[in-house]
C-alpha positions in Angstrom: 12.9 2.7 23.9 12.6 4.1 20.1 15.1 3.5 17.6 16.4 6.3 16.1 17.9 6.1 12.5 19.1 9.4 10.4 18.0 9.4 6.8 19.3 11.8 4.2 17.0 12.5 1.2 18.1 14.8 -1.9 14.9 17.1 -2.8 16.1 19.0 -6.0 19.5 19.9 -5.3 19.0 20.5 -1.9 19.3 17.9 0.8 16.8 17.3 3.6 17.1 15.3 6.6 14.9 13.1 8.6 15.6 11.8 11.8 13.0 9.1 12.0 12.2 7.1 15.5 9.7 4.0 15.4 8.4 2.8 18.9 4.9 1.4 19.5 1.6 3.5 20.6 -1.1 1.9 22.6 -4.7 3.5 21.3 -8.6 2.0 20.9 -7.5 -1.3 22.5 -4.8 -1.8 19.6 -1.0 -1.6 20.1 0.6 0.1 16.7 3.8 0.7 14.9 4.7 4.5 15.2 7.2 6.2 13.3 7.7 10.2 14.3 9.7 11.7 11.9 11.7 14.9 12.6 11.6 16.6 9.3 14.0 19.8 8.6 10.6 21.4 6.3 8.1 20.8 9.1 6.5 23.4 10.5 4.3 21.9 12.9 3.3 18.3 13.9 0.9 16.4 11.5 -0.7 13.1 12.1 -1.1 10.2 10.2 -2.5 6.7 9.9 -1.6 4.4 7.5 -3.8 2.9 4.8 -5.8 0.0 7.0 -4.9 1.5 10.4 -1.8 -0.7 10.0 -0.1 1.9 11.8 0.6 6.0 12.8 3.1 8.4 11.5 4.0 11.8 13.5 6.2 14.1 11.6 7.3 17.3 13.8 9.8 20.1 13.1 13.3 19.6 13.8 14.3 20.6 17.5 10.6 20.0 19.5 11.5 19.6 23.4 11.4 16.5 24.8 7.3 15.0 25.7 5.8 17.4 23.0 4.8 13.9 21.1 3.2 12.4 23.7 1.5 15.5 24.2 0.3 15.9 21.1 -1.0 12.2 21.2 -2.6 12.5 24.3 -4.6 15.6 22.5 -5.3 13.9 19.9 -6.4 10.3 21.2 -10.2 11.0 20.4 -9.5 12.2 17.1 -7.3 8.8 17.0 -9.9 6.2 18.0 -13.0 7.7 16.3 -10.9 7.4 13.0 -9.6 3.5 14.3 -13.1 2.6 14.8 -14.3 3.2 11.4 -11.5 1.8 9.5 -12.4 -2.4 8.6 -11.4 -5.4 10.7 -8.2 -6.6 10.1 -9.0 -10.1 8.8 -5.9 -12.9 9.2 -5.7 -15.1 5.7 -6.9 -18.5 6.6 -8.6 -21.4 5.6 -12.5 -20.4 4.7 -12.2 -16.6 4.5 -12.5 -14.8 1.3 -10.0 -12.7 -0.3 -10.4 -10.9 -3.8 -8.5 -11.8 -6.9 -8.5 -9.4 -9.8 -11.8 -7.9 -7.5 -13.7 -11.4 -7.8 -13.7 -13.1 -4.1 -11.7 -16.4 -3.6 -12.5 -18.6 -0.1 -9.4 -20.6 0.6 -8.7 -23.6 0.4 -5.7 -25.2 2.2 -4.8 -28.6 0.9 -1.8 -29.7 3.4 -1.1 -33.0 1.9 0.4 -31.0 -1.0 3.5 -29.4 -2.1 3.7 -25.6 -0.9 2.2 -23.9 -3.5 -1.3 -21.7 -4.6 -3.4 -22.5 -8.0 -7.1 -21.0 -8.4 -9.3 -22.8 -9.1 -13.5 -23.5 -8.2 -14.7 -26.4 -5.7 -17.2 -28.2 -6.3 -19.9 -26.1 -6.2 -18.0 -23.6 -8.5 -17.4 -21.3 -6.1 -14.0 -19.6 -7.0 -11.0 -21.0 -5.0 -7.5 -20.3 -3.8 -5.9 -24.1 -3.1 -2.7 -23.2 -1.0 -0.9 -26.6 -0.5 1.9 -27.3 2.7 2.1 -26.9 6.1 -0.8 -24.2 7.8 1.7 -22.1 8.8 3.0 -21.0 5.7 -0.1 -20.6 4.3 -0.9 -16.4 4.6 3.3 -15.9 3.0 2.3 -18.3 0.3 -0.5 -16.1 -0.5 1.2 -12.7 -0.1 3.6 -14.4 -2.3 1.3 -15.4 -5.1 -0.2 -12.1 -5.1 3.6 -10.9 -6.0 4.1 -13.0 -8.9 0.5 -11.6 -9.7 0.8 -8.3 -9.9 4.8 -8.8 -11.5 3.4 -10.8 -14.3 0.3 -7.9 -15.2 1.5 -5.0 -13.9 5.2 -5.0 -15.8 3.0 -5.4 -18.9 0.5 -2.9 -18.3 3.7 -1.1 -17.7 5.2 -2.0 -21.5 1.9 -1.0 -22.9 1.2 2.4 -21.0 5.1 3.5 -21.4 4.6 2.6 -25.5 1.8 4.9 -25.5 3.6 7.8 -24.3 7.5 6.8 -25.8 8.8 6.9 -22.1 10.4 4.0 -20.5 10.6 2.6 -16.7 14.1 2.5 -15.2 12.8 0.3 -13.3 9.9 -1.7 -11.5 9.4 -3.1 -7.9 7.2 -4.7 -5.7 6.5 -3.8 -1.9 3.8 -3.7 0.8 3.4 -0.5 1.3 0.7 1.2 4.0 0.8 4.9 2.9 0.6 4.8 -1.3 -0.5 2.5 -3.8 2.3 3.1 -6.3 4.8 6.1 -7.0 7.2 7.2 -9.2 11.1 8.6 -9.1 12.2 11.4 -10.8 14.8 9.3 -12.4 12.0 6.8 -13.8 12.1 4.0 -11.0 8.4 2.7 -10.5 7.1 1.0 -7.3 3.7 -0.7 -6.8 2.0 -2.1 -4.0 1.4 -6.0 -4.6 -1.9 -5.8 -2.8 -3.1 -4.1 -5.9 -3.9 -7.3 -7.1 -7.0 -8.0 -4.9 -8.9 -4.7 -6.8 -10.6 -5.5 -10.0 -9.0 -5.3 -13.3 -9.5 -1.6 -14.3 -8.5 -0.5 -11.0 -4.7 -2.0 -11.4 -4.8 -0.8 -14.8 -5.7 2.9 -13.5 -3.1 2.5 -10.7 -0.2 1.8 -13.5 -1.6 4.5 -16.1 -1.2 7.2 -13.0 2.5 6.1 -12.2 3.7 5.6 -15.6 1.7 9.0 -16.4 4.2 10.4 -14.1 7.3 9.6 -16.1 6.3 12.6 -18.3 4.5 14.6 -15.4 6.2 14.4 -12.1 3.2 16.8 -10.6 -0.9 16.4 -10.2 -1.3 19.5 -12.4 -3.8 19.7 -15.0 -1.9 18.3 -17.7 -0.5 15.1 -15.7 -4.6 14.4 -15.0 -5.1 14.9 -18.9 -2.1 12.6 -19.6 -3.7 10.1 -17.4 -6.7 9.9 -18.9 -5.7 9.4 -22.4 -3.7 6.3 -20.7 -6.8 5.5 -18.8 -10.1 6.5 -19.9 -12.3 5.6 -16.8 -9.7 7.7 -14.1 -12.4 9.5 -12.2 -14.4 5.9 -11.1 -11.2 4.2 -10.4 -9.4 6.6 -8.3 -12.8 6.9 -6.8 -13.4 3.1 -6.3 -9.6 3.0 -4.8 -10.2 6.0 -2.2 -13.6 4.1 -1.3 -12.4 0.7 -0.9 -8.3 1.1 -0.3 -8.1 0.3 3.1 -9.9 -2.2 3.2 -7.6 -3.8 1.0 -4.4 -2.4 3.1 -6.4 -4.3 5.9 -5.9 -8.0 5.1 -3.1 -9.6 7.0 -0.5 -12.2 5.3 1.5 -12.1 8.4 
């Protein structure tokens, strides 16, 4: 059975609620997290999947009868697995595989007769490396981990340096792993970024904190939030491009 939880939102000064239910949809041979969402300003039922087909969002108007989902599914099942079977494979972190760093591919390493931690490094043969030490089963949270102190240690001070150039300051920053946006920003200056970011080279995590921080002055795409974000971040156009092209693959990797 779905869970039902009732979540209140404030939109301006008017509040809006959401009455979301998560159960699991069977579709393409994969079973997936779905969350439909009864949303008071939905007018009819949209569909969603998440960044890395890690799972589907439904939102419909408040008050649909009862089987109008599963309807709506059922209609839209081909739609569903011709989109599933383009997305990439969603690779496990283990020992061997290859995951990017700063956009420059690791294989990894595990070294079990160590303590639990990760250092880079190269083997032998100079090929880059990710040495996670401790038991195999900890290995893909150890990595999900490191990425986390990763992307706190450069992001909070691409943060300081983008805020500087536009005399705004965060409220505050956080770290999540989140399927449906990279990064976003509160209209009271709270900034959250996806930790996966990491993985995507250098000027792509600078872009991705030049757009949010861009925001604090901007809460809007308009014209003069783009032109904002381009005095932060020169090369905008190719990295939001090379982020739309290679995103979900990124969203696919599993540390779990």
């Amino acid at each position: 059975m779905p869970i039902a939880l009732l979540k209140r939102t404030t939109v301006g000064k008017k509040t809006s609620r959401s009455l979301v239910k998560e159960c699991l949809h069977e579709v393409a041979g994969r079973t997936l997290p779905l969350r439909i969402v009864e949303n008071d300003r939905a007018r009819q039922l949209t569909l969603r999947i998440d960044a890395g087909g890690r799972g589907l969002r439904v939102t419909i108007p408040p008050g649909l009868a009862p089987g109008e989902v599963n309807r709506f599914l059922r209609r839209q099942q081909d739609w569903l697995e011709e989109r599933l079977a383009k997305l990439p494979k969603r690779p496990l972190v283990r020992p061997g595989i290859r995951i990017p760093l700063r956009g420059v591919p690791h294989v990894i390493v595990h070294l079990p007769e160590r303590r639990g931690t990760v250092s880079v490094g190269r083997k032998e043969d100079g090929t880059p490396a990710l040495f996670v030490h401790g038991e195999r089963e900890h290995l893909p949270r150890r990595l999900a981990d490191f990425l986390k102190k990763q992307a706190k240690r450069d992001i909070e001070a691409l943060v300081l340096k983008h805020t500087g150039a536009i005399n705004k300051r965060a409220k505050s920053i956080r770290f999540r792993d989140t399927s449906s946006r990279w990064g976003s920003c509160t209209s009271d200056g709270k900034l959250s970024f996806s930790w996966r970011i990491m993985m995507a080279p250098k000027p792509i995590i600078n872009y991705l904190v030049a757009h949010e921080v861009a925001h604090l002055k901007q809460m809007n795409h308009g014209p003069k939030f783009w032109k904002l974000c381009e005095e932060l971040c020169p090369d905008t156009e190719r990295c939001k491009d090379w982020l739309k092209r290679n995103g979900n693959a990124l969203q696919a990797i599993q540390f779990e």
